[in-house]
BALOKOL-649375 format. One record per residue (C-alpha): residue number from 1; x, y, z. Coordinates in steps of 0.05 Angstrom, whole numbers. Layout:
<logus>
LOGU num      x      y      z
LOGU NUM      X      Y      Z
...
</logus>
This chain:
<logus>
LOGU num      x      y      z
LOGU   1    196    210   -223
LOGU   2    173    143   -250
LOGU   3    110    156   -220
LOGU   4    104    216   -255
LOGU   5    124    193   -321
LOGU   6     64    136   -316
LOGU   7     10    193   -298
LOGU   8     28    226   -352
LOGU   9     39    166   -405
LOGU  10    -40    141   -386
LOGU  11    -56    215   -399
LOGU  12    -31    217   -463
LOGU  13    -58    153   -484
LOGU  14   -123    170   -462
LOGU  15   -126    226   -501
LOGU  16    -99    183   -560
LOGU  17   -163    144   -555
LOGU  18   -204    203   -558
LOGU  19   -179    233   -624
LOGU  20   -173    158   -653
LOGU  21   -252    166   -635
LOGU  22   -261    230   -670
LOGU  23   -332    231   -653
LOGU  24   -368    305   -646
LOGU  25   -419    281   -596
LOGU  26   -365    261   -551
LOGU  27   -331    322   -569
LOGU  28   -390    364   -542
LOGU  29   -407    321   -491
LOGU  30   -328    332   -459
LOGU  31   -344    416   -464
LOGU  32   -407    402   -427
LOGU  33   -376    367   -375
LOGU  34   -321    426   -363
LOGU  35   -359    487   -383
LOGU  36   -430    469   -354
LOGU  37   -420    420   -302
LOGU  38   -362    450   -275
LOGU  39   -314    378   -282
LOGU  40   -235    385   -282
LOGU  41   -205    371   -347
LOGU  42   -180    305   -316
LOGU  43   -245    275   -297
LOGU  44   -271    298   -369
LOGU  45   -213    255   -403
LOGU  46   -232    207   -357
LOGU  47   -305    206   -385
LOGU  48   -285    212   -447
LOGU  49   -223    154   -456
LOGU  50   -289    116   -429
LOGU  51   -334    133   -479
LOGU  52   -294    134   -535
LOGU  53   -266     66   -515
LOGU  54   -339     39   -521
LOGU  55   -353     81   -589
LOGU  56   -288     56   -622
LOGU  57   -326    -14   -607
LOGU  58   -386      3   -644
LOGU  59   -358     36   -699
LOGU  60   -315    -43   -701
LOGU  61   -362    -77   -700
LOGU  62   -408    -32   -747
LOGU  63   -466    -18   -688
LOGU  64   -503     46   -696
LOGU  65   -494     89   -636
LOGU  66   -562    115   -622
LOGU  67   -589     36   -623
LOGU  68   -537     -6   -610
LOGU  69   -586    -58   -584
LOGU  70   -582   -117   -523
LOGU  71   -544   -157   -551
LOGU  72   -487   -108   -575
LOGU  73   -479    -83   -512
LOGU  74   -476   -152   -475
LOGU  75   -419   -165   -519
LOGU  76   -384   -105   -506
LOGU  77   -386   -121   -430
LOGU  78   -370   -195   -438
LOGU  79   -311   -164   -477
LOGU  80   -274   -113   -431
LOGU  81   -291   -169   -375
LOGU  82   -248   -217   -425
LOGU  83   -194   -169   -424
LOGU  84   -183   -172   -359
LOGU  85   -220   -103   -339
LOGU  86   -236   -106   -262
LOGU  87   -311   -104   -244
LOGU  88   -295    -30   -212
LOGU  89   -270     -5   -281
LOGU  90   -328    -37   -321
LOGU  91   -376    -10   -269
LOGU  92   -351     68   -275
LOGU  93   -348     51   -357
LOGU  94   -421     34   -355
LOGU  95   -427    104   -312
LOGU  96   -396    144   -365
LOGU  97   -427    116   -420
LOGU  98   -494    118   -390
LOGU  99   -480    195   -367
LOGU 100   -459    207   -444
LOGU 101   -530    175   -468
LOGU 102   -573    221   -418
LOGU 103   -530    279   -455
LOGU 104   -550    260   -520
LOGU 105   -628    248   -513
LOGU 106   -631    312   -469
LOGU 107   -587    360   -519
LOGU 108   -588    319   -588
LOGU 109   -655    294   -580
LOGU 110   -621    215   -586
LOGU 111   -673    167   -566
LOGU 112   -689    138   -505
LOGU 113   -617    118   -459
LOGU 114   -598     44   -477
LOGU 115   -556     49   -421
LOGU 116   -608     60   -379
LOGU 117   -624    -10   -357
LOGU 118   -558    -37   -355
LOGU 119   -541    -71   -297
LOGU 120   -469    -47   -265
LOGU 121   -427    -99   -243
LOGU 122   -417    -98   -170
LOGU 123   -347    -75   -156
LOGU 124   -306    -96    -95
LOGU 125   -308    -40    -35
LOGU 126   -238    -12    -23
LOGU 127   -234      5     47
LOGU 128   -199     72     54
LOGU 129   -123     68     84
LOGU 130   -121     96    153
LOGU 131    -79    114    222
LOGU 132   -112     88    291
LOGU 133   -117    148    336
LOGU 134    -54    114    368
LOGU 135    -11    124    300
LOGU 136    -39    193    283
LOGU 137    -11    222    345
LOGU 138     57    192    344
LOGU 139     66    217    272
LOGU 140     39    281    285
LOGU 141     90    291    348
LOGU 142    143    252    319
LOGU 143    146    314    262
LOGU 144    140    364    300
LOGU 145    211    341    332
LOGU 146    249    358    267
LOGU 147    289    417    260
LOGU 148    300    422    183
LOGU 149    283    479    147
LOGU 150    217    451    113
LOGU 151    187    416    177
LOGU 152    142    483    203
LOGU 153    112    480    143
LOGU 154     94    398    141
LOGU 155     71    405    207
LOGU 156     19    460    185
LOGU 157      6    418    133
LOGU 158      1    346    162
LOGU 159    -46    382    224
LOGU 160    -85    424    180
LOGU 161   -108    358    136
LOGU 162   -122    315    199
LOGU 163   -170    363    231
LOGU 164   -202    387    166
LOGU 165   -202    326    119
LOGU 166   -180    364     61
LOGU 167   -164    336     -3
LOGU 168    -99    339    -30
LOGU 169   -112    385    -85
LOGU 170   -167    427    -34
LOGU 171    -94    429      0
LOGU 172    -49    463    -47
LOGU 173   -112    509    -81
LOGU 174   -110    541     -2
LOGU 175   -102    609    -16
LOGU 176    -87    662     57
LOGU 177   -157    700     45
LOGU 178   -187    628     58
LOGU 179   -150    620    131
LOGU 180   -187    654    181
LOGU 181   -137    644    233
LOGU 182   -182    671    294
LOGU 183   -242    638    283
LOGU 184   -202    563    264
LOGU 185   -246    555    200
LOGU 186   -221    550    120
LOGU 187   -258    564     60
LOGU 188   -250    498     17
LOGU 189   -268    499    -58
LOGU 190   -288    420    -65
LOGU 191   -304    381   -129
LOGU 192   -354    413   -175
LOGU 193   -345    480   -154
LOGU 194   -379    477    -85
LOGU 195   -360    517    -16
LOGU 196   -356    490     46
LOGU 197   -321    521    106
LOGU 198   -284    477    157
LOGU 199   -251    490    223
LOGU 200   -199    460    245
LOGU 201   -157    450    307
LOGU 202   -123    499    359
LOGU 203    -56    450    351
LOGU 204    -69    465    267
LOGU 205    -77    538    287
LOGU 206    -11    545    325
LOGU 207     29    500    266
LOGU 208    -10    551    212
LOGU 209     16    615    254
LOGU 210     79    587    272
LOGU 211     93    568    187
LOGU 212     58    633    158
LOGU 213     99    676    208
LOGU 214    170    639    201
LOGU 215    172    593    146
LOGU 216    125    614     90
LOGU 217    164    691     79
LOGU 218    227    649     81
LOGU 219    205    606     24
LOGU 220    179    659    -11
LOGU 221    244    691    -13
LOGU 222    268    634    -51
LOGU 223    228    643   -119
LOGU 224    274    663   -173
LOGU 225    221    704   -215
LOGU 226    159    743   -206
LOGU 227    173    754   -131
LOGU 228    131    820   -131
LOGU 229     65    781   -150
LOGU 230     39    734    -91
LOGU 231    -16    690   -112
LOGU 232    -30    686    -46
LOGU 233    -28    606    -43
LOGU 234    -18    580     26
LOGU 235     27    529     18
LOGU 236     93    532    -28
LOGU 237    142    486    -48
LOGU 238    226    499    -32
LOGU 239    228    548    -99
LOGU 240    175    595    -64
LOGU 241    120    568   -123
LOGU 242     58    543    -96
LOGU 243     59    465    -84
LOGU 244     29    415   -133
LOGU 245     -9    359   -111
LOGU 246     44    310   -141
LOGU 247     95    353    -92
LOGU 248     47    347    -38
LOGU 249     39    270    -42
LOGU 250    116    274    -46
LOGU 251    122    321     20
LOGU 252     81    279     64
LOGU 253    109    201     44
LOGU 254    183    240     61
LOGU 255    154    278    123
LOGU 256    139    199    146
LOGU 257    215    185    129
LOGU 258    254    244    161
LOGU 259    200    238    221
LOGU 260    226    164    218
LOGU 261    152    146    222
LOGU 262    147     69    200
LOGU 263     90     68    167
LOGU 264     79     85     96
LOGU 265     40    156     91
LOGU 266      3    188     23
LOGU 267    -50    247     34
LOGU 268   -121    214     28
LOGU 269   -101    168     98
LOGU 270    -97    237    137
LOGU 271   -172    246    101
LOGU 272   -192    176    114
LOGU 273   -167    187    188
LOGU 274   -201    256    195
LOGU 275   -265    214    181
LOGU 276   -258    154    215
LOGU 277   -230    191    289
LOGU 278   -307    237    277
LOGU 279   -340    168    273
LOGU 280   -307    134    322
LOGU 281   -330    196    373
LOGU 282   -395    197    360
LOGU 283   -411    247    299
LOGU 284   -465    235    254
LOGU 285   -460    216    181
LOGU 286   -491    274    147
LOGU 287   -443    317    195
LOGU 288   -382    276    163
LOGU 289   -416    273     86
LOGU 290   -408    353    100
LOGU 291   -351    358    132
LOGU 292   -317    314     73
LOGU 293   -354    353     17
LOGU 294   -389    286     -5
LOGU 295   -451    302    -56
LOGU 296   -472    232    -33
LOGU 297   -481    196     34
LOGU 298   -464    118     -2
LOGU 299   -386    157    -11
LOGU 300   -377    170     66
LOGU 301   -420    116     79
LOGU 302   -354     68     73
LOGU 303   -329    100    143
LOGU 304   -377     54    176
LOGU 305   -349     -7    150
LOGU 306   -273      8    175
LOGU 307   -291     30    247
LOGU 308   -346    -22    271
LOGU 309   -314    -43    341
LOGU 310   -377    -22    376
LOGU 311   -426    -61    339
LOGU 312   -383   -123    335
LOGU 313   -377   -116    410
LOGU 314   -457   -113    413
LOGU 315   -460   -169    359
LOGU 316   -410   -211    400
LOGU 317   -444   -211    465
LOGU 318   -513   -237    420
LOGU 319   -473   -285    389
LOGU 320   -418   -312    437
LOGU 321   -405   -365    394
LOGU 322   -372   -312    347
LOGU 323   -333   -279    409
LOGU 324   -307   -357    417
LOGU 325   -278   -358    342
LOGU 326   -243   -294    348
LOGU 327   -213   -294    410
LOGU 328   -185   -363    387
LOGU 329   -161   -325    316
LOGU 330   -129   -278    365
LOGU 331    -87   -325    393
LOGU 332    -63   -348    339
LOGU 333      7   -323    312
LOGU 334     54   -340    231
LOGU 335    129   -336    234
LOGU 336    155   -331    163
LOGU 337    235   -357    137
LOGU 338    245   -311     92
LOGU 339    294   -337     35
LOGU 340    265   -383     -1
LOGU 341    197   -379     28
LOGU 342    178   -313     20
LOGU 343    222   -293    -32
LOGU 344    248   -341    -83
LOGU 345    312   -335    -84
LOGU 346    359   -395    -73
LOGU 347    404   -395   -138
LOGU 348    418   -319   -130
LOGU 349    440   -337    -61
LOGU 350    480   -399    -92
LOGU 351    513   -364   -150
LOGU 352    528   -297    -93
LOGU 353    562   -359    -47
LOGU 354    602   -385    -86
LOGU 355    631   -323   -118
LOGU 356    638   -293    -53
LOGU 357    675   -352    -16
LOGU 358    717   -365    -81
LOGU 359    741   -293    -96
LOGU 360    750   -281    -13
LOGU 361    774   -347     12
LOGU 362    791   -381    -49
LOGU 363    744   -432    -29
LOGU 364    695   -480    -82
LOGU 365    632   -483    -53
LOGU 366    600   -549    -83
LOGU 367    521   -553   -101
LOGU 368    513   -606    -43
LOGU 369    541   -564      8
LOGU 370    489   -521     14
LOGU 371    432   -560     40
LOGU 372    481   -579    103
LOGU 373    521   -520    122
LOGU 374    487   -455     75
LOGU 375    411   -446     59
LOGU 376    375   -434    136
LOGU 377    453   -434    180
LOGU 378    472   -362    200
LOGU 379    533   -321    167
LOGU 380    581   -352    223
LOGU 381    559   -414    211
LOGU 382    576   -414    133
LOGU 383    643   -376    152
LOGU 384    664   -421    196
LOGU 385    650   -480    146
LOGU 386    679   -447     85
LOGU 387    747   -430    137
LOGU 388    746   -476    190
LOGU 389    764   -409    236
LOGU 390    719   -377    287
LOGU 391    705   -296    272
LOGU 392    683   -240    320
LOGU 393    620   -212    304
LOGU 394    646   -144    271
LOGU 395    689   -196    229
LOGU 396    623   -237    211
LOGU 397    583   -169    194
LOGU 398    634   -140    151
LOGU 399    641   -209    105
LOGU 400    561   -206    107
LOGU 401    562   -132     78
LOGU 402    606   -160     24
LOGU 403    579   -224      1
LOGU 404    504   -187      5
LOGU 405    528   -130    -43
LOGU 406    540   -195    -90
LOGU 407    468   -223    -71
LOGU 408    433   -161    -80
LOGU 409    470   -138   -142
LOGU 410    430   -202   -169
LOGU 411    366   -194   -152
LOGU 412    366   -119   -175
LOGU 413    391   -144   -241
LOGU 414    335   -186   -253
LOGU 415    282   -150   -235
LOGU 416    220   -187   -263
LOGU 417    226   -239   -218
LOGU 418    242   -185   -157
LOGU 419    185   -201   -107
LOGU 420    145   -240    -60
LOGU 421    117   -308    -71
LOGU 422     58   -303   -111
LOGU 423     -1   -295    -73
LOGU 424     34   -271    -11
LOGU 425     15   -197    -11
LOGU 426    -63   -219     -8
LOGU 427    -50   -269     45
LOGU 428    -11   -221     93
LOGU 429    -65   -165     83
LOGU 430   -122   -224    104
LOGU 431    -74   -240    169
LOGU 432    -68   -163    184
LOGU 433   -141   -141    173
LOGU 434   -152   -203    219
LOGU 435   -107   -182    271
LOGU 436    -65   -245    270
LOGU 437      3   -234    297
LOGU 438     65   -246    248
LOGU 439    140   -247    257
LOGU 440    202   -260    197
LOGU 441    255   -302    231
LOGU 442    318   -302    176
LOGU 443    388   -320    183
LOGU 444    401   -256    144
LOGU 445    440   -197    177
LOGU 446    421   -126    174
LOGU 447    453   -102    115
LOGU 448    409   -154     82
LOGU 449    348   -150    121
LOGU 450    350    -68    113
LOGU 451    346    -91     38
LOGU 452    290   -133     47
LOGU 453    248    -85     88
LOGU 454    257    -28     34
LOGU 455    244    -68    -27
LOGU 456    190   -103     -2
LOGU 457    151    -51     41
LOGU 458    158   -111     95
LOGU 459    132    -52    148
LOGU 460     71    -54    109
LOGU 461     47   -112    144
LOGU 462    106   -134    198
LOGU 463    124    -91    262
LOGU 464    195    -78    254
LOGU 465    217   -107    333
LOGU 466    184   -165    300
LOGU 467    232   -184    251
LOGU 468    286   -230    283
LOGU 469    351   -232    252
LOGU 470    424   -243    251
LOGU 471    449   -190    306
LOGU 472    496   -221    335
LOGU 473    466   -249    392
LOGU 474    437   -306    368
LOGU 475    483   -343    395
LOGU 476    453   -409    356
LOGU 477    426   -414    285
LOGU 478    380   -465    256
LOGU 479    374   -526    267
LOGU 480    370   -494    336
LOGU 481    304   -469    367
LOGU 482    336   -407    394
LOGU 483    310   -354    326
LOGU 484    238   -387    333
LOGU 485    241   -382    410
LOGU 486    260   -314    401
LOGU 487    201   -298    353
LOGU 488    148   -337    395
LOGU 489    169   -286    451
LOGU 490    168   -222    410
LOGU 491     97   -238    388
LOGU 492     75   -261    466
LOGU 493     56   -326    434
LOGU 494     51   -394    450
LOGU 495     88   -441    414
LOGU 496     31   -487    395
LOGU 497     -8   -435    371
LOGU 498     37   -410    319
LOGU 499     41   -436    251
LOGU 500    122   -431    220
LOGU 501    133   -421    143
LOGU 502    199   -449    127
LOGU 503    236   -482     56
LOGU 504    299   -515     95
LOGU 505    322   -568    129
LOGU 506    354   -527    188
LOGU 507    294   -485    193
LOGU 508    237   -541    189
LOGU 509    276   -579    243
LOGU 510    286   -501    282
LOGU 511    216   -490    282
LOGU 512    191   -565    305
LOGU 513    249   -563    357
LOGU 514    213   -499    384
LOGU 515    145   -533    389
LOGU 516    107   -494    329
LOGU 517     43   -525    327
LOGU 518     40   -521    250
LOGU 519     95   -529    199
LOGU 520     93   -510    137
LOGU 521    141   -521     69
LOGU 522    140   -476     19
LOGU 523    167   -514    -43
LOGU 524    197   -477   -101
LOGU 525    185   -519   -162
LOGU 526    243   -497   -194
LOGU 527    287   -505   -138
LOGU 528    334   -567   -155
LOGU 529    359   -591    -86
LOGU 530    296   -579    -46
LOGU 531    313   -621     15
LOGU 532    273   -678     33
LOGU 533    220   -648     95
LOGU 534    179   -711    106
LOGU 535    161   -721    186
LOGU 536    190   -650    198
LOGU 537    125   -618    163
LOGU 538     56   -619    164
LOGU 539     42   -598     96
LOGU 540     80   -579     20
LOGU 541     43   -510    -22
LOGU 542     80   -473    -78
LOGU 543     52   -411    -68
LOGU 544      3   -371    -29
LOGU 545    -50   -362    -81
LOGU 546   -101   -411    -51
LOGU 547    -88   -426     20
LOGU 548   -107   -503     45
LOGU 549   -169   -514     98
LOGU 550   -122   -542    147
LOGU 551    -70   -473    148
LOGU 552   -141   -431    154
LOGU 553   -178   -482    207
LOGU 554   -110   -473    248
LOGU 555   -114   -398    240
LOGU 556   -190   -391    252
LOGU 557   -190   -350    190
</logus>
């Protein structure tokens, strides 16, 4: 919903911009666009929040549009570069505006383009989000195992846009005259009005037939008004309407969920994997641009850089010296602590303590305890401190359950400073795309680390086996090796080839009692009893925004 709301908030304001511009050239250049060229009306207001952007500039800075000269469009750049525009924005403004200059010297006899020589900034390639033909599979059978009354039709759905690469709105535009069941092939209406038939797969033709037969009249049945007119669309959503593309990206992240798929799911991966399982077999890249509906080769071009195994493998054998580095990189493995290291977090867990053991045991935690016997030490641990008694493990899970509903309660309330250490997303993504093992080792139980996995898309970048926590049969907490032990094992690596993230005491001397061959503290500055690590560490950072030489020489990186 709050997705929704944004789309349609930086619609509005984008159309804001272009009646603030109230310019008639832009005006007729936006008709051209739809009416001529064929654009939708949202790559239009696209263009034209662009354009007028640029013409609210000169008309600011009193420039005259047909000759703005050098020097007035140098500042404009330097400008949206000072505000903080990424290079890939400023690039596809220079696009626009250049396309809206070739409109006006063609149709309005304008002079010659000034846009015309201007330089784009090179923006940053986004490598397209995929599934490995490993995780395509086991998504695609773990859906077809559900027996709810919308899965027929996600399985025709999730199959039919795996082995046709169809866009999302391509997708929900499907109408049944363009399904020709017997021969396997679809009749796809791409961007700027162009045909292109498909085919797709016999397991896409028995999930089509089994949801057109059972489900689809079914659904149908369900519309509350015009049921005698059909449009006909494929695909319809659980009022018997035809599905948006909004309902679409909605149907496939929850297909993931009720499939209990870990991995986070949107449409365009199923497209990216389409393309990347046809290039990884051996198809040709004018077979693919066609395939995709591409008008140029540069767009599917990008396949090439996110399936290059082959060639590296070639390169490799050239160049063993590279084959050296990244077999070393490969044996290299990061356990993160969690509190207080990846998440800052240490006076919610304070102020949840010492409620919790004051309302429940009538006990005054004092500031000086926690070092000792809270911050790293597992729930029994602190239980047993706080009570001097021994609990059960059912015991020690139902007091966690309570004293987390006080921790996250916290957190939620303050959510501008809910999430990871700065810097921390970009360094994870580095350790993934380099295949780099990683592990969380936390004292936290499940209640908690259930939390921590859902608010912080953890599965995004961590296999779920390998997050070691409190289950009850870690038998030892930190100081003890046992967690790190445990994580070392789960990630088949060796000790002094893994590199251990930690903020306390207990879980410095943990992870150097377990023979990590790195140690690292993560300081919060505005922690106030950050314990003293000296001789348990091998270096102090604040963040993750700029990672030291000697964390990426250990890590090969």
């Amino acid at each position: 919903m709050t997705t929704e709301k944004n789309r349609k908030k930086e619609t509005s304001q984008r159309e804001n911009v272009i009646v603030r511009c109230a310019d008639e050239d832009l005006d007729d250049f936006l008709l051209y666009l739809v009416k001529i060229l064929g654009y939708s009306k949202k790559t239009a207001d696209a263009y034209g929040h662009d354009v007028a952007s640029y013409l609210l500039f000169l008309k600011e800075a009193e420039a005259s549009k047909a000759n703005p000269g050098k020097e007035t469009i140098r500042t404009y750049l330097t400008e949206r570069n000072v505000q903080g525009l990424k290079r890939g924005s400023i690039k596809r403004e220079v696009s626009a505006i250049r396309h809206f200059y070739r409109y006006l010297h063609e149709f309005k006899d304008y002079p010659e383009n000034p846009f015309e020589t201007v330089v784009s900034p090179k923006a940053q390639r986004k490598l397209p989000d995929f599934l490995s033909h490993q995780e395509i599979n086991e998504f695609l059978n773990a859906n077809a195992k559900r027996t709810d009354e919308f899965a027929k039709r996600d399985q025709a759905i999730l199959e039919l846009m795996f082995a046709s690469g169809l866009r999302a709105s391509e997708t929900t535009n499907l109408r049944l005259s363009d399904v020709d069941i017997k021969n396997r092939t679809v009749l796809v209406l791409g961007k700027g009005g162009k045909e292109r038939d498909i085919p797709f797969s016999k397991k896409a033709k028995e999930a089509l037939e089994i949801y057109l037969s059972q489900s689809r009249p079914l659904l149908f049945a369900k519309r509350k008004t015009d049921k005698s007119s059909d449009e006909g669309f494929v695909f319809l959503n659980r009022n018997g309407r035809p599905l948006t593309v909004r309902g679409l990206e909605v149907l496939v992240k929850t297909a993931a969920q009720k499939a209990g798929f870990p991995l986070r799911i949107h449409p365009h991966m199923l497209r990216h994997t389409f393309a990347t399982e046809l290039l990884d077999n051996g198809a040709d890249l004018r077979v693919i641009q066609e395939l995709l509906g591409h008008s140029s080769i540069n767009t599917t071009s990008i396949y090439t850089h996110v399936t290059f195994d082959d060639l590296k493998k070639t390169y490799e054998n050239c160049f063993p010296d590279t084959l050296i580095k990244e077999e070393k990189r490969m044996e290299k493995a990061v356990v993160f602590d969690f509190n207080g290291t990846m998440f800052f977090d240490e006076d919610k867990h304070v102020v949840s303590w010492k409620a919790y053991a004051k309302e429940k045991f009538g006990y005054d935690l004092r500031d000086e305890d926690f070092i000792d016997h809270v911050h790293g030490h597992s729930n029994y641990a602190i239980l047993k401190f706080i009570t001097g008694k021994d609990y059960s493990p059912e015991e020690v899970l139902t007091f966690a359950r309570e004293k987390e509903l006080f921790y996250q309660k916290l957190c939620e309330d303050d959510k501008k400073n809910l999430h990871l250490v700065d810097g921390l997303t970009e360094f994870l993504s580095v350790l993934k795309e380099r295949h780099i093992r990683m592990a969380i080792a936390t004292a936290s139980m499940k209640p908690n680390v259930d939390w921590y996995i859902k608010t912080f898309h953890l599965l995004d970048y961590f296999k779920e086996e390998n997050i070691i926590y409190d289950d009850g049969t870690l038998t030892k907490g930190k100081p003890d090796p046992m967690i790190y032990l445990r994580a070392f094992d789960k990630l088949g690596a060796r000790p002094e080839n893994t590199l251990v993230f930690e903020d306390a005491l207990s879980g410095a001397t943990s992870a150097k009692r377990a023979g990590a061959g790195m140690v690292i503290e993560v300081d919060d500055k505005k922690r106030k009893d950050h314990p003293d690590l000296n001789g348990l560490v091998d270096l102090v950072i604040h963040d993750f925004k700029k990672i030291p030489l000697a964390i990426q020489n250990f890590l090969c990186l």
